[in-house]
PABA-274252 format. One record per residue (C-alpha): residue in one letter; residue number from 1; x, y, z. Coordinates in Angstrom, 1 decimal, padded with zeros to 4 digits. Each point is the difference from the previous one (the first is absolute). Example, Ala and Ser with C-alpha at 12.3 -4.5 7.8 and 13.67 -1.06 7.14 Angstrom:
BEGIN
PT/aa/i/X/Y/Z
PT/A/1/012.3/-004.5/007.8;
PT/S/2/001.4/003.4/-000.7;
***
This chain:
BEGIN
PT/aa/i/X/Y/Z
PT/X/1/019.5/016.8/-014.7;
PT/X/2/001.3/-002.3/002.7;
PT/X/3/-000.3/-003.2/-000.6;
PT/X/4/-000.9/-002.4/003.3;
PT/X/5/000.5/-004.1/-000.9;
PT/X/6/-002.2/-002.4/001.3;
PT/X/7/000.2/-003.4/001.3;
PT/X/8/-003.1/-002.0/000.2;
PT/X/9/-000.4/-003.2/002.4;
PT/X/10/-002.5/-002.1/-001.1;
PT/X/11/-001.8/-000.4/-003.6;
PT/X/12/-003.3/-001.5/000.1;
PT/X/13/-003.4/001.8/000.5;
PT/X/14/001.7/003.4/001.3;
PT/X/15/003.0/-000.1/-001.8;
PT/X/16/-002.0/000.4/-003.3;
PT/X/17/-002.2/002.8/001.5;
PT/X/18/003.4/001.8/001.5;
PT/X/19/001.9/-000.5/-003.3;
PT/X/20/-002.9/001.2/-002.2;
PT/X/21/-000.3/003.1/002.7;
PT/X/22/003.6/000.6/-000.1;
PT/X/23/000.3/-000.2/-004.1;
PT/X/24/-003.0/002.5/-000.4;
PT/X/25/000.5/002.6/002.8;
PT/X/26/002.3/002.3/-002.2;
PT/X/27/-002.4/-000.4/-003.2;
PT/X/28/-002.9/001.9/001.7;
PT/X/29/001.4/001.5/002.3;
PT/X/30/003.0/002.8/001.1;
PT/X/31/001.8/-002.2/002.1;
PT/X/32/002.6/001.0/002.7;
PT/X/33/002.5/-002.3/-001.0;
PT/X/34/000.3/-003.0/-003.1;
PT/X/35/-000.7/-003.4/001.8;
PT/X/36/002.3/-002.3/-001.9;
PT/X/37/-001.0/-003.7/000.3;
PT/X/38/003.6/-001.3/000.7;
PT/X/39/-001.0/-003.5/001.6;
PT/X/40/-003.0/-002.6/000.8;
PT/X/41/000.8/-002.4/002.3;
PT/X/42/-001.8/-003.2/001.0;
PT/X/43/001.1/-003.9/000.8;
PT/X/44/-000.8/-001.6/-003.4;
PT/X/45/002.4/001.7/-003.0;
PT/X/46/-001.5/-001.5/-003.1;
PT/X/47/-003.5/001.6/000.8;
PT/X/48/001.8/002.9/001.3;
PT/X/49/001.9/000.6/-003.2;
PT/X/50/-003.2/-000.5/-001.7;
PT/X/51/-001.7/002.9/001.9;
PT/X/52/003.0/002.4/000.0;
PT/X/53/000.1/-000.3/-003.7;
PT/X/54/-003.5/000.8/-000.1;
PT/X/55/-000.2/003.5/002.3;
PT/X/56/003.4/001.2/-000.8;
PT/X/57/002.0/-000.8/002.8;
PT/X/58/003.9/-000.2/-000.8;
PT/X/59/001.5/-002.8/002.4;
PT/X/60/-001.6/-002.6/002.3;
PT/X/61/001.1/-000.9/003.2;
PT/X/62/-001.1/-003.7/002.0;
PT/X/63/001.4/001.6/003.6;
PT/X/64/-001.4/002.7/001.5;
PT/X/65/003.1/000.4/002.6;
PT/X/66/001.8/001.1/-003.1;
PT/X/67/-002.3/002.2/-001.9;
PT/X/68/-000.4/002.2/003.6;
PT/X/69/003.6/000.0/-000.2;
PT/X/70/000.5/001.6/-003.3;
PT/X/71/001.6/003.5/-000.1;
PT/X/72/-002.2/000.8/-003.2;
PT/X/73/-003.1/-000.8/001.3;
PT/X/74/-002.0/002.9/002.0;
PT/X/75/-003.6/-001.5/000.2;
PT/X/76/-000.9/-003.1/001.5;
PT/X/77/-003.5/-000.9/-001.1;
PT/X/78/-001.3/-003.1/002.1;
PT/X/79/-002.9/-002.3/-001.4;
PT/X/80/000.7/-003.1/001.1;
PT/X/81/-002.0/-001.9/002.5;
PT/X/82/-000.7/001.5/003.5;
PT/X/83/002.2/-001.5/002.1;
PT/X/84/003.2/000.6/-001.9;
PT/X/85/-000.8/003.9/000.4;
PT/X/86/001.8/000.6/003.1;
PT/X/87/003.0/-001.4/-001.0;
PT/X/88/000.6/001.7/-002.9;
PT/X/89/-001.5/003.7/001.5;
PT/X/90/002.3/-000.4/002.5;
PT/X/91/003.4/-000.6/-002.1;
PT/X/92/-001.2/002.5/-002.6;
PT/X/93/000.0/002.7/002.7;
PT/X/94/002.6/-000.6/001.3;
PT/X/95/002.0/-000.4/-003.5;
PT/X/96/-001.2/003.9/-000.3;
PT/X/97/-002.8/-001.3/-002.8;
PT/X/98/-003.5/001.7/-000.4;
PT/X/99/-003.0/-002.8/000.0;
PT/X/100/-003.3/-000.2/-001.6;
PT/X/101/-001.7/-002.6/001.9;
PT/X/102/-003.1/-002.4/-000.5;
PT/X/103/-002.3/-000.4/002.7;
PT/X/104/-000.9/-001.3/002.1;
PT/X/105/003.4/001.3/001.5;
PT/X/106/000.8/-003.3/002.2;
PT/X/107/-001.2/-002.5/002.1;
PT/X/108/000.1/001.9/003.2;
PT/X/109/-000.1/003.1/001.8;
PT/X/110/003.6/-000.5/001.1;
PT/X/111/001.0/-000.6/-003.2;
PT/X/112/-001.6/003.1/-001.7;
PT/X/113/001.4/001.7/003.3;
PT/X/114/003.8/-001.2/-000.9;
PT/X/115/-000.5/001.1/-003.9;
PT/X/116/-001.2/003.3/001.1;
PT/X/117/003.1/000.6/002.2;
PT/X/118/002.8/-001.3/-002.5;
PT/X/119/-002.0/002.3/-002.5;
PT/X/120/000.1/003.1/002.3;
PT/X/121/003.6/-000.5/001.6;
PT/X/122/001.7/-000.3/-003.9;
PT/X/123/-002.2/002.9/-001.4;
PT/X/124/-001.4/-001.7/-002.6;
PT/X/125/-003.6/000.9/-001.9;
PT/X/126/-002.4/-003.3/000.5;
PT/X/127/-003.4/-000.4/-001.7;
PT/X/128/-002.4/-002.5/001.3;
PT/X/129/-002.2/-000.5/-003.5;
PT/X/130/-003.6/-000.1/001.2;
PT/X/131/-000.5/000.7/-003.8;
PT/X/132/-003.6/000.9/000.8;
PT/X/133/000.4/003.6/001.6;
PT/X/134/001.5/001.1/-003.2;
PT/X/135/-003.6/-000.7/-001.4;
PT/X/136/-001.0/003.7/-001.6;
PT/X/137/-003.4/-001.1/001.1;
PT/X/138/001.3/-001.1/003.6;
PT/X/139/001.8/003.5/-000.4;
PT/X/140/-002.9/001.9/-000.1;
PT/X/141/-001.9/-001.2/002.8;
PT/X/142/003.4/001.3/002.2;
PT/X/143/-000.4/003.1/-001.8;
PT/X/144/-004.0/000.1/001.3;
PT/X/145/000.7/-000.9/003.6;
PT/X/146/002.9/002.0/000.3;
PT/X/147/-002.3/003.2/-001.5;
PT/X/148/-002.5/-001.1/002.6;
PT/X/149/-002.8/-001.0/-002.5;
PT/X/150/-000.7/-003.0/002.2;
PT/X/151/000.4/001.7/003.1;
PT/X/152/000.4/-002.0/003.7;
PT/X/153/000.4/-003.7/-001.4;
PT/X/154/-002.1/-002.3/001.8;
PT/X/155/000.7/-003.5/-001.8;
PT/X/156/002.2/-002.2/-002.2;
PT/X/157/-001.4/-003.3/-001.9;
PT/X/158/002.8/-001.6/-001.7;
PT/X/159/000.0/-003.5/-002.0;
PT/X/160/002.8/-001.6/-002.3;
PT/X/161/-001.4/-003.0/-001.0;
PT/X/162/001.5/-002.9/-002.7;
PT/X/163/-001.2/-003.1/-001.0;
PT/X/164/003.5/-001.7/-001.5;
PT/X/165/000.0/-002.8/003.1;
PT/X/166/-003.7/-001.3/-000.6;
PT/X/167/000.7/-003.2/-001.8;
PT/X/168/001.7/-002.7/002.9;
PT/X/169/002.3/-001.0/-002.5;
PT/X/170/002.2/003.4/-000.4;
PT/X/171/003.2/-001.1/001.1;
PT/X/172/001.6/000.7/003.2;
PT/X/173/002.2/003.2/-001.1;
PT/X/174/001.9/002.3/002.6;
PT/X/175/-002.8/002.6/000.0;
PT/X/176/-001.7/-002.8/002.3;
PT/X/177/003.0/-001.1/002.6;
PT/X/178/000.5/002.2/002.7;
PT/X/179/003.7/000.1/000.1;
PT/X/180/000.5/001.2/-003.6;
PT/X/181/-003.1/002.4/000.0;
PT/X/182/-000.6/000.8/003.6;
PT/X/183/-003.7/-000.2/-000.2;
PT/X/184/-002.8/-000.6/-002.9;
PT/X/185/-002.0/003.0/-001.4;
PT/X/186/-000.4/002.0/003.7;
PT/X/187/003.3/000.6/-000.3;
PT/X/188/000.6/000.1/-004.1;
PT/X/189/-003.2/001.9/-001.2;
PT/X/190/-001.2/001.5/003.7;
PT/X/191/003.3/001.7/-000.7;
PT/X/192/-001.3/002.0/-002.8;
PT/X/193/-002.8/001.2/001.7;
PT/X/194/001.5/001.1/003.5;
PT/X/195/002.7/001.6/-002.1;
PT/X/196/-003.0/001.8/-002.3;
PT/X/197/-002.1/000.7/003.5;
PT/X/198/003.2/001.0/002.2;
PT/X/199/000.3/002.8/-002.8;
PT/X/200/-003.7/000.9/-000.4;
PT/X/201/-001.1/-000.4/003.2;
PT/X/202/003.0/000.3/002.7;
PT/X/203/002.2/-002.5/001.9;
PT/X/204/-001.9/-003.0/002.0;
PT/X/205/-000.7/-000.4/003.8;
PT/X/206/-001.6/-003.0/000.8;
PT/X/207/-001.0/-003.4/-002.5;
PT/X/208/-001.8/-003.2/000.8;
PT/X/209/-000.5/-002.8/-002.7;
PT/X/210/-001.2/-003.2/-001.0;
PT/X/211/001.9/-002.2/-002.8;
PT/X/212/-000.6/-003.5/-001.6;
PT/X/213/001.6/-002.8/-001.4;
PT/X/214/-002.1/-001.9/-002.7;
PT/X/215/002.2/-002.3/-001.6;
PT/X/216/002.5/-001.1/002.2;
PT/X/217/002.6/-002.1/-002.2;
PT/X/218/000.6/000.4/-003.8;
PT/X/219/002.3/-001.5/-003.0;
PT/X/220/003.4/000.5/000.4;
PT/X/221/000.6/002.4/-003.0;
PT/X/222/002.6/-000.5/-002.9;
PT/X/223/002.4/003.3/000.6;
PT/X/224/000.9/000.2/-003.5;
PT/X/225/-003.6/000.0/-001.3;
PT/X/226/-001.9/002.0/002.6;
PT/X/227/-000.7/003.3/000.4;
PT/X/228/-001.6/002.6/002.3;
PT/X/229/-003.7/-000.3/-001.5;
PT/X/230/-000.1/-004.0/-001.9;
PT/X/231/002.4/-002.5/001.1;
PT/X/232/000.9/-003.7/-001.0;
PT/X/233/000.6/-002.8/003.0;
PT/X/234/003.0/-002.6/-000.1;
PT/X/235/-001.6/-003.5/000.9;
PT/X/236/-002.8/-001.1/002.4;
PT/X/237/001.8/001.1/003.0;
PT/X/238/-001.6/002.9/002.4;
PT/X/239/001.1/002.1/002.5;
PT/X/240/-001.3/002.6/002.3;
PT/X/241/-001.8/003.5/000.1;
PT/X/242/001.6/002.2/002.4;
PT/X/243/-001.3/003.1/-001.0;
PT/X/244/-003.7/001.6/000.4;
PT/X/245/-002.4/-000.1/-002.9;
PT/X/246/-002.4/002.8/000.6;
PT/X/247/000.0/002.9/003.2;
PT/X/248/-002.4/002.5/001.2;
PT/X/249/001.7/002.7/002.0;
PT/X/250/-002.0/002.8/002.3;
PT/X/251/002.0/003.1/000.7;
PT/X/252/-000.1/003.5/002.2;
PT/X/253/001.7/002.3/-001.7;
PT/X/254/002.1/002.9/002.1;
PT/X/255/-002.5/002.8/-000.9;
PT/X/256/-002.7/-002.4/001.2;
PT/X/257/-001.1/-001.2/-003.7;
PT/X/258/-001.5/-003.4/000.2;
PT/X/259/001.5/-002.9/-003.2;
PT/X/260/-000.5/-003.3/-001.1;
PT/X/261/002.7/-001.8/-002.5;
PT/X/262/-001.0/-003.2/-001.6;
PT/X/263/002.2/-001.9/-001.9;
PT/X/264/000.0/-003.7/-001.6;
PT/X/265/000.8/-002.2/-003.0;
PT/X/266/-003.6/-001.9/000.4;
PT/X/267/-002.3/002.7/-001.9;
PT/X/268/-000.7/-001.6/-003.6;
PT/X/269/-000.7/002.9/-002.0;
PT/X/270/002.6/002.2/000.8;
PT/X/271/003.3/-000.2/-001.2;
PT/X/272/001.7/003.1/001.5;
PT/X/273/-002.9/002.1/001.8;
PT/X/274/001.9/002.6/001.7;
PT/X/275/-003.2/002.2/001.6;
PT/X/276/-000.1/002.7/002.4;
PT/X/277/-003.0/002.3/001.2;
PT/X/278/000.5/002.7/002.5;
PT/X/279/-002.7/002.1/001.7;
PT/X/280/000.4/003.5/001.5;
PT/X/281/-002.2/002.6/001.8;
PT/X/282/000.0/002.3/-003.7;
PT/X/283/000.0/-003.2/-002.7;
PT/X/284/000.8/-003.2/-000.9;
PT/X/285/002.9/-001.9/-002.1;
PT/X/286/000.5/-003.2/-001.8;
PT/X/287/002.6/-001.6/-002.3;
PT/X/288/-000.2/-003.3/-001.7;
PT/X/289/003.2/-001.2/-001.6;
PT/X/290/-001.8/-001.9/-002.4;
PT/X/291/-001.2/003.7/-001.4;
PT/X/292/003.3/001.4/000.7;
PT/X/293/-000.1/002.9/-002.0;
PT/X/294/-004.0/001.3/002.1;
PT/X/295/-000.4/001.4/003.6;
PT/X/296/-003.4/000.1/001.5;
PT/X/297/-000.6/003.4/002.1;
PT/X/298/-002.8/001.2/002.0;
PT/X/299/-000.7/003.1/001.5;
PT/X/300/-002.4/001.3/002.8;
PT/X/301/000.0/003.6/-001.9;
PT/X/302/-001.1/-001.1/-003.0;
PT/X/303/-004.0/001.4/-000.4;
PT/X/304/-002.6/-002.4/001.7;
PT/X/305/-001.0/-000.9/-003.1;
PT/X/306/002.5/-000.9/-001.8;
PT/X/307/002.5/-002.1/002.3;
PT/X/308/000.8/-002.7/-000.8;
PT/X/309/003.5/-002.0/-000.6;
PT/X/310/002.3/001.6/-002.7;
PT/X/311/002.0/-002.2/-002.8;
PT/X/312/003.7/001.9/-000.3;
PT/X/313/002.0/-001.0/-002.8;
PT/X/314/003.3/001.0/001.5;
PT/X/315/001.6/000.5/-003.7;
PT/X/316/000.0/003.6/-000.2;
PT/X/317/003.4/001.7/-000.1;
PT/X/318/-000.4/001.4/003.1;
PT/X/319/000.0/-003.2/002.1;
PT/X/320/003.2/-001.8/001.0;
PT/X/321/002.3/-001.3/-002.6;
PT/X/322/-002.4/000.3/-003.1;
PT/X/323/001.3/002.8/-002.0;
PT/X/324/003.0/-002.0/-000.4;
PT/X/325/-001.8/-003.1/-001.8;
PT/X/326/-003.3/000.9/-002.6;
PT/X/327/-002.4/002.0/-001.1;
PT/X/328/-002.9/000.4/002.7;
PT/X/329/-002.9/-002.4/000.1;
PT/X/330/002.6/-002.8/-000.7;
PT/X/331/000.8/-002.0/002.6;
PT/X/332/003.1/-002.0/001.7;
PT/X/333/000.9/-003.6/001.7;
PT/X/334/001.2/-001.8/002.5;
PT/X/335/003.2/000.3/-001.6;
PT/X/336/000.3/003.9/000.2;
PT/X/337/000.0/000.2/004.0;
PT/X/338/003.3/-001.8/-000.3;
PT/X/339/001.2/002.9/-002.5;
PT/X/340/-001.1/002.5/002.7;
PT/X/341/002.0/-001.7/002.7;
PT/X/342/002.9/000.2/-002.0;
PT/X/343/000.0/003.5/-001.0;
PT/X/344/-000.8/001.1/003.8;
PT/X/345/002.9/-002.1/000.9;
PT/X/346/002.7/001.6/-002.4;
PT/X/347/-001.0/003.1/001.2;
PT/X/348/000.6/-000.9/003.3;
PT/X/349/003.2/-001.3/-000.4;
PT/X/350/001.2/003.0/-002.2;
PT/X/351/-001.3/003.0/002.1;
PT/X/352/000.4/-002.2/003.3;
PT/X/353/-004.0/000.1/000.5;
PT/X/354/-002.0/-002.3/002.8;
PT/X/355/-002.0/-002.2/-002.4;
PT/X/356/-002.9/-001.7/001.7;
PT/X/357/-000.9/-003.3/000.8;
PT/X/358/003.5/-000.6/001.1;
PT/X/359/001.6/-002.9/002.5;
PT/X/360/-001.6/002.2/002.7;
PT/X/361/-003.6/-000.4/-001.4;
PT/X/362/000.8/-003.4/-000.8;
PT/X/363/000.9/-000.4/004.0;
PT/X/364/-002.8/001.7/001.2;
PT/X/365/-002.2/-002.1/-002.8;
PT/X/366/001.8/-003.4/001.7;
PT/X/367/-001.3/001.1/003.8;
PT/X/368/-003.4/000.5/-000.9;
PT/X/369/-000.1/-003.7/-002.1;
PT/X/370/002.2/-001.5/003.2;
PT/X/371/-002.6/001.1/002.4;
PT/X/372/-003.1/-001.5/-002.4;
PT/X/373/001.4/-003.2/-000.1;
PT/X/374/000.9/000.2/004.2;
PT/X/375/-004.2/000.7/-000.1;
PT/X/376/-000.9/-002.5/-002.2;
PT/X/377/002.5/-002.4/002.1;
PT/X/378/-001.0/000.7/003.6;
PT/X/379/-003.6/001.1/-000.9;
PT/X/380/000.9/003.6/001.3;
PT/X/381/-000.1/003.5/-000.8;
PT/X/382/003.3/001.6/000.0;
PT/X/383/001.5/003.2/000.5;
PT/X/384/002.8/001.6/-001.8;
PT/X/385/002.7/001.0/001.8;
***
């Protein structure tokens, strides 16, 4: 079996759900091609040796520059923070390297634009990992629309909401600084859900939005104890949010669908409530990540008296990537999606496939975000061009 070696930037959060993706791809499923963690790269080498030692990964690397050099490596996985993605995308295209991206892709338009075009011009296979799509559940409801069980759709509701930046005191970490995350959650979890709607639904015409700022300063953070969801703060001193905390988002979709996408850290309650309903002339649909493994269905030609909303557990064998994992009835995680992605992607590279969302996705994802925050700034609708 060919064997493809993979350098990973970044180590935190997503480098443990890439690694663990990576490692367990070939022991459920017939992969394309052996993913061989060669090196983790990331600025501080003594925790870095301690988590290459854990997942398996041979070497570790503090420079980036030099692991997108390397001969041996053919994948370029990127999980560092946002605005460090274009950089990298664009040197690991043109170094001739394949790249399995975080979103959201980058801070702009333009940039998602430029990674896009270094990815086409060298002929490389790029994966933008909205993990979400690769839900079987999520999977499904494609398969229902597609098979016109939901017929004309008329609306989309979508909502990602967290609650990890209640408390005043969570320290001021780059998630919340404009330069270093481009925007708060519009653009980190509203991402998610224009990717999920841009597939379900279709591409986006039109947006107007509101967003707030709730807490305008916070802690300066320690970097060494801090993380994505808890953090610890160096001192007394304070500095600025530059970055949204919460955004509501209208949309027209191209086939005339109507949407709404909310998205905030300021929901107590909900950790990671990733929910979608969609509404059709036939039937009905909604997912709720917190019940992953269920879709909710609907349908107009169900007897009078017995409609009503249907409870799919999508763990049968027949739906998307289940045969591959247990028994049916028994359900996956959050941490399977990433498995999914990974397969898809070694296929992709192997038999030279498209494999979707991709750097153009992610660009197309970054104009409709863009032209919410123009709305939200100049208290405007706006047209995509």
């Amino acid at each position: 079996m060919k064997k493809l070696n993979i350098g990973m930037i970044g180590y935190k959060f997503m480098g443990k759900a890439h690694s663990n993706a990576w490692k367990q791809a070939p022991h459920f499923f017939d992969v394309a091609a052996e993913p061989v963690l060669k090196v983790a790269c990331g600025r501080h080498a003594g925790p870095l040796q301690e988590f290459a030692d854990r997942w398996g990964w041979e070497e570790i690397e503090t420079d980036w520059q030099k692991v997108v050099k390397r001969d041996d490596i053919d994948i370029i996985d990127i999980g560092v923070p946002t605005h460090l993605h274009h950089d990298i995308a664009v040197a690991a295209a043109k170094a001739g390297k394949h790249i399995f991206c975080e979103k959201p892709i980058a801070l702009s338009y333009e940039q998602a634009r430029e990674m896009y075009e270094a990815a086409e011009e060298n002929a490389i296979t790029h994966y933008l990992n909205h993990n979400y799509r690769r839900c079987p559940a999520v999977q499904l409801a494609k398969k229902l629309i597609d098979d016109g069980k939901i017929g004309r759709i008329f609306h989309w509701r979508g909502a990602y909401l967290q609650s990890w930046i209640v408390d005043p005191n969570f320290p001021l970490t780059w998630h919340l600084q404009k330069e270093t995350a481009g925007s708060g959650p519009h653009g980190d979890l509203n991402s998610h859900s224009v990717d999920l709607a841009r597939f379900l639904v279709g591409d986006i015409k039109r947006v107007s939005c509101l967003t707030a700022n709730f807490i305008q300063e916070r802690p300066l953070p320690d970097e060494e104890a801090s993380g994505t969801f808890k953090g610890a703060t160096k001192g007394s001193d304070t500095g600025k949010v530059s970055v949204e905390d919460a955004a509501f988002m209208l949309a027209e979709f191209e086939n005339g669908a109507l949407g709404s996408f909310e998205a905030t850290r300021f929901a107590p309650g909900r950790k990671n409530y990733n929910y979608f309903e969609i509404y059709g002339s036939k039937g009905s649909l909604i997912f709720d990540l917190e019940r992953m493994n269920e879709l909710q269905f609907f349908s107009n030609e169900d007897p009078d008296d017995s409609q009503g909303f249907r409870t799919i557990l999508a763990t049968e064998s027949s739906h998307a990537y289940v045969g591959a994992w247990w028994p049916p009835g028994h359900i996956i995680g959050y941490e399977h999606e990433f498995v999914h992605a990974v397969v898809d992607f070694l296929d992709a590279i192997v038999n030279k496939k498209i494999i979707e969302p991709n750097f153009y996705d992610g660009m197309k994802e970054m104009q409709v975000l863009e032209a919410g925050l123009k709305s939200a700034a100049d208290g405007k609708n706006v047209v995509l061009s």
